[in-house]
Steps between C-alpha positions, in 0.01 A plus 500: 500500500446222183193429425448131421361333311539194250544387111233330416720444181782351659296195677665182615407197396216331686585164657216336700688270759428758799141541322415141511613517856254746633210283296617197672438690797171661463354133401647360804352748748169581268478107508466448890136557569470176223792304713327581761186368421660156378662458814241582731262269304788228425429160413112652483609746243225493224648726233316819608717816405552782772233770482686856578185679360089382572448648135717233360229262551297697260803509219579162554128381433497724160858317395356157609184556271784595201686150598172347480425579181197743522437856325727821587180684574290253803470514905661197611307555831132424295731188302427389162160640509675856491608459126143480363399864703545808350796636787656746308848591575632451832861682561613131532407453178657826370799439662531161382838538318723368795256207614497371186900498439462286799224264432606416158822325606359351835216374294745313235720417791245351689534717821260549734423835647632483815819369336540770270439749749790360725730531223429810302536687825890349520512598130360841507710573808824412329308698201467812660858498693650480170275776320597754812888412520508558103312831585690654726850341299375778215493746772778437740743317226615317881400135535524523900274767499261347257525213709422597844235768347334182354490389858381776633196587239379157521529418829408835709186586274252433803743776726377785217182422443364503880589638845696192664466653813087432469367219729295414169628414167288533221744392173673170449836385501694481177174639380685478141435153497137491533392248297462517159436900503701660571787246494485422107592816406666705763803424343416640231406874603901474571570438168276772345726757745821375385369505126412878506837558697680325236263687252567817644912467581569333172245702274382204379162451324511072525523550866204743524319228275616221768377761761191553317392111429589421910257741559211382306567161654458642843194667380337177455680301839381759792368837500706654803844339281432721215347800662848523697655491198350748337508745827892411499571561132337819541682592812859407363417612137388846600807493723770447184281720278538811721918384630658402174375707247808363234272170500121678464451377164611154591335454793175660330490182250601294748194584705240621179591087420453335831130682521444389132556106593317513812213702380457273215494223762205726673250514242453101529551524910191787525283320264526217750446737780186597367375124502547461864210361670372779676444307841868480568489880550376550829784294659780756336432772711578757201528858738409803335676768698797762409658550873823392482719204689802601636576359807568130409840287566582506168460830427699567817768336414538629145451912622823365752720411189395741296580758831886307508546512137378915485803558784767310313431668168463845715842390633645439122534131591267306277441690109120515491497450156693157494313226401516265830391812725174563244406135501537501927276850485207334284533185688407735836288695350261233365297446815349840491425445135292148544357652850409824382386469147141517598518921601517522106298185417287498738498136543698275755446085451646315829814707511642240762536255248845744365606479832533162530595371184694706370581879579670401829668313278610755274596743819746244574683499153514932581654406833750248311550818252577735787727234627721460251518881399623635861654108605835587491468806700254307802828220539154256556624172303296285332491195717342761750216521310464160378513371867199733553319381215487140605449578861169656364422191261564250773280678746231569260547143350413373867257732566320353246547143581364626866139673345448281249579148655159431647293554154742344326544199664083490490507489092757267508343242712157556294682463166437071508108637480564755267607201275264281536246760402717593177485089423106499618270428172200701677433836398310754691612781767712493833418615775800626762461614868853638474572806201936410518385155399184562266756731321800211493299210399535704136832464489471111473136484386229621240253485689222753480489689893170581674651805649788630565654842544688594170221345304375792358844696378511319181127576396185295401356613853300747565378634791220375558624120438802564745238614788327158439792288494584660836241428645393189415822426619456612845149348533638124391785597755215535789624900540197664682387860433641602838816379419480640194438801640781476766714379179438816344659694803820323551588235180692680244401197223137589578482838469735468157291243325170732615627881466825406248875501577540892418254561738680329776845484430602881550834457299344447168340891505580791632173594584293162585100503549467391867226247554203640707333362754180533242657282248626226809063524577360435114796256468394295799114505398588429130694156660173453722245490220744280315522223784118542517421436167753259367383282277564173315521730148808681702661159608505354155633856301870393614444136598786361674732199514733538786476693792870497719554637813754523712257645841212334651143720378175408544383361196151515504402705228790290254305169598149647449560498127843258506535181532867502654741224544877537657746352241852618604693687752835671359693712814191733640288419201210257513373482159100424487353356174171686417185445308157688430191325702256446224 
C-alpha cells in the first residue's frame, strides 16, 4: 500500500479568507458570556466586563495598579501604601511583561480597566484564532482543515481538560481568555511551535532564533506558557532527532540555539525568582513527590492518538518519519511530559494549571494532526467537525452565561460605588462583607482593602498580619466564636483564609494536609482571646473609612470604636462612612 505523506517543500500559498472566518467565529461565540451580561443588565449596564475566571479579579487589580501609574513591584490590595514596604517579588510582578503591554496603551488611551478588559479579550480571541489557523496551515498546507482545527482547539479546550460527564466543573470556559494571563500570550506559545517547525522543516537558523526570542517572551508572560513549551520542544525535537537522521546536524543547531536565547532570558528570570517575597509561598502548593500522573483527560486523549497513529504506521499508511505525523506524536505526547516531570524532578507546582490553559489545548492541535493525516481515508468532511466545534462553544458559551450571571450582575450593579470610591479624596482601608466585591472594587479603585482573600499572593503580608486582619474583620462584622467555630466546619472562605487555600482546595496538591479537629480547637480559642481582648491599639492599626455591606450584621463591635454614618446605597450595597471615636 503507499505510504503518505506530504512535501513540506511544495506548500501552497497561504490565503487567510477561511482563517479570518474561523476568528470571526471564535470572537462571536467566546464573546457571549459579555453579550450576555449587557443584555441582562441593559439600560443598567455599568461597563463591568464578564468574569469567566474568580482569579481575574486578582490580575485585573495588578493591571489597574499599572494603568494607575504605580510601581511594577506593589500589592494593589494594601494601595499606595504597598510601594513604600519592602514586598519583594510577587509572580505578578515577575510576570509583568504582558500587563504592562496592556497598561501602557490603555493608560495613553485613557481606558479604564474594565474597558480594556472587554476589549483585549475580543482582541486576543481573534489573536489566538489566527496564531492556531497559521499553525496548523504549516502542518496541514489545507486552509479548511486549518480552519475548522482552529475551531475546534479553541473552542473544545474545556471537553480535554475535564470529565464533562462530572456533575462538578472545576475549569472555566474559554479558559484561554482568562484575563490578562494567560490571554496575552497564549497566542504566542503557537507561534514558538510553528517557529521550530519552520526551523526544523526548512533548516533554518533565523527561524530557530524567532523560536528562541518567542520563548524568552513567554518566559517572562506565564510560567505554565513556557514550561509547555519547553516540554513540547523536547518532545517533538527528540522525535525528529531519532526519525530523520539526514537533518541531525540541523536540527541539533536549531535546538543548541533555541536553549541559548531562552537560557539567556533565564539568568535575569531566576534572579527575580530569588527576590520573591517569601510569604507568597505557602499559597503555591509546590508538591514534592515522584509518583507519577497518568490517568488525566489529557493524557487520555493523547495515549488514544498516539494508539491510532501506531496502527496506521503498523498498517504502512502514515510514514512515521514525515514531518506532520512527528509534530501530531509530540503534540500527544506532551501531557505525560508536563504531568510527569516530577518522577525525575521530584517537584510538581499546581499541575492543573497545564490542563487548563494550555495542554488540552495542545491535545487538540494532535487530534487536528491525526485528522488531517488519516482524513481522506475516515470520508468525515470538514463541516462535520466544524459543526461539532461550535455546538461545543455555544453550549459552553451559555453555560457560562448560566454560572456566572448571578456574580456578575452583583459587580456590575456595585460598580457606581466602586467609582465613587476611586473619585473619593479620603484615604484609609475598606472594609467588605462580600470577598467577589472586596476583590472587584480594585478593578475601578485604589483603594487600600481591610481584608480580602487574595490579599496576601502578591506579598508584604505575613502571617501573622493576615491572621489579624481576619479577624478583626470578623469581630467588626459581629461573627461570634461559636459561629466561628461552626464557620470553620462548613465555610470554605473560612477555613482558606485560616488553614490556606492548599490546605483546602484538594486540586492544588496531590497530597493535601487535612485540617484536624486540633487545629479547628486552638483556632477557635485563638479568635476567643482576640474578641476578649480587643483593644483601641487594634482598632486604630488599620483604621477605616468605609465599611459596605450588602447583608444586615450586628454591628456592635464596628460602632464601639466607629462612629458610622449610611451615605449611599448602590444595588445590594449600602455604603457606611466611618471614623475612629477619639
Amino acid at each position: 500500500m503507499k505510504i503518505m505523506t506530504q512535501s513540506s517543500s511544495a506548500a501552497p500559498d497561504l490565503r487567510w479568507r477561511l482563517g479570518l472566518m474561523a476568528a470571526a467565529i471564535v470572537v462571536v461565540i467566546t464573546s457571549i458570556p459579555q453579550i450576555g451580561l449587557i443584555v441582562k443588565r441593559g439600560g443598567e449596564w455599568h461597563g463591568s466586563y464578564a468574569l469567566i475566571d474568580f482569579d481575574e479579579l486578582s490580575y485585573a487589580a495588578y493591571l489597574n495598579s499599572l494603568i494607575d501609574g504605580r510601581p511594577r513591584r506593589n500589592n494593589p490590595y494594601l494601595g499606595r501604601d504597598s510601594d513604600q514596604r519592602n514586598t519583594g517579588e510577587s509572580y505578578f510582578s515577575i510576570q509583568s511583561l504582558p500587563a504592562y503591554a496592556v497598561a501602557l496603551p490603555a493608560r495613553a488611551l485613557g481606558l479604564s480597566t474594565s474597558t480594556t478588559l472587554i476589549v483585549l479579550a475580543r482582541l486576543m480571541a481573534f489573536a489566538s484564532a489566527l496564531a492556531v489557523f497559521w499553525l496548523l496551515f504549516q502542518i496541514t498546507k489545507n486552509e479548511s482543515v486549518s480552519a475548522v482545527g482552529t475551531l475546534i482547539v479553541l473552542l473544545c479546550g474545556r471537553l480535554a481538560s475535564e470529565n464533562p460527564l462530572l456533575p462538578v466543573q472545576n475549569y472555566s470556559s474559554f479558559a484561554f481568555l482568562r484575563m490578562y494571563l494567560p490571554a496575552i500570550p497564549f497566542p504566542l506559545f503557537f507561534l514558538f511551535c510553528g517557529f521550530v517547525w519552520r526551523a526544523f522543516v526548512a533548516r533554518s537558523k533565523m527561524w530557530a532564533l524567532a523560536a528562541g526570542a518567542v520563548l524568552a517572551v513567554l518566559i517572562y508572560s506565564y510560567f505554565y506558557l513556557w514550561t509547555a513549551a519547553a516540554a513540547w520542544l523536547l518532545c517533538f525535537g527528540m522525535l525528529w532527532l531519532v526519525a530523520r537522521a539526514a537533518d541531525r546536524r540541523a536540527t541539533a543547531k536549531s535546538i543548541l540555539i533555541v536553549a541559548a536565547v531562552s537560557l539567556a532570558a533565564l539568568v535575569p528570570y531566576l534572579y527575580l525568582l530569588s527576590q520573591r517575597a517569601h510569604t507568597i509561598d505557602e499559597d503555591q502548593a509546590l508538591t514534592f513527590s515522584r509518583a507519577p500522573d497518568l490517568f488525566r483527560v489529557t493524557e487520555i486523549i493523547g495515549l488514544l492518538v498516539v494508539l491510532i497513529l501506531l496502527v496506521q504506521i503498523q498498517r504502512r499508511r502514515i510514514d512515521w518519519r514525515s514531518p506532520e505525523a512527528l509534530f501530531a506524536i509530540a503534540c500527544a505526547v506532551s501531557p505525560f511530559i508536563v504531568f510527569n516531570q516530577q518522577v525525575i524532578t521530584g517537584i510538581s507546582l499546581q499541575a492543573f494549571h497545564y490542563e487548563q490553559f494550555i495542554i488540552n489545548y495542545v491535545v487538540l492541535v494532535s487530534l487536528v494532526g491525526m485528522y488531517h493525516l488519516l482524513w481522506s481515508h475516515l470520508k468525515i468532511r470538514p463541516i462535520v467537525w466544524a459543526t461539532f466545534a461550535v455546538g461545543v462553544g455555544l453550549v459552553t458559551a451559555l453555560k457560562d452565561v448560566h454560572d456566572n450571571s448571578a456574580l456578575n450582575v452583583r459587580r456590575d450593579q456595585a460598580k457606581p460605588v466602586f467609582a465613587q470610591l476611586a473619585g473619593s479624596d479620603s484615604y484609609g482601608w475598606i472594609l467588605f462583607d462580600n470577598s467577589l466585591l472586596a476583590a472587584s472594587v480594585l478593578t475601578d479603585s485604589s483603594m487600600p482593602q481591610f481584608w480580602s482573600p487574595n490579599m496576601h499572593i502578591y506579598g508584604g503580608i505575613v502571617e501573622t498580619e493576615k491572621i489579624d486582619r481576619f479577624y478583626q474583620y470578623l469581630y467588626l462584622m459581629g461573627v461570634s466564636p461559636q459561629t466561628f467555630s461552626d464557620e470553620l466546619q462548613h465555610n470554605v472562605q473560612v477555613r482558606v483564609a485560616v488553614f490556606g487555600l492548599p490546605r483546602v482546595n484538594g486540586i492544588l496538591s496531590r497530597n493535601p494536609t487535612p485540617i484536624s479537629d486540633a487545629e479547628i480547637r486552638g483556632s477557635v480559642e485563638a479568635y476567643t482571646s482576640y474578641v476578649n481582648n480587643f483593644s483601641a491599639a487594634q482598632a486604630s492599626r488599620w483604621p477605616l473609612v468605609y465599611v459596605i455591606t450588602i447583608t444586615d450584621h450586628d454591628f456592635t463591635n464596628l460602632d464601639r470604636w466607629y462612629t458610622r454614618t449610611e451615605v449611599e446605597r448602590g444595588g445590594e450595597c449600602v455604603v457606611y462612612r466611618v471614623r475612629l471615636k477619639p
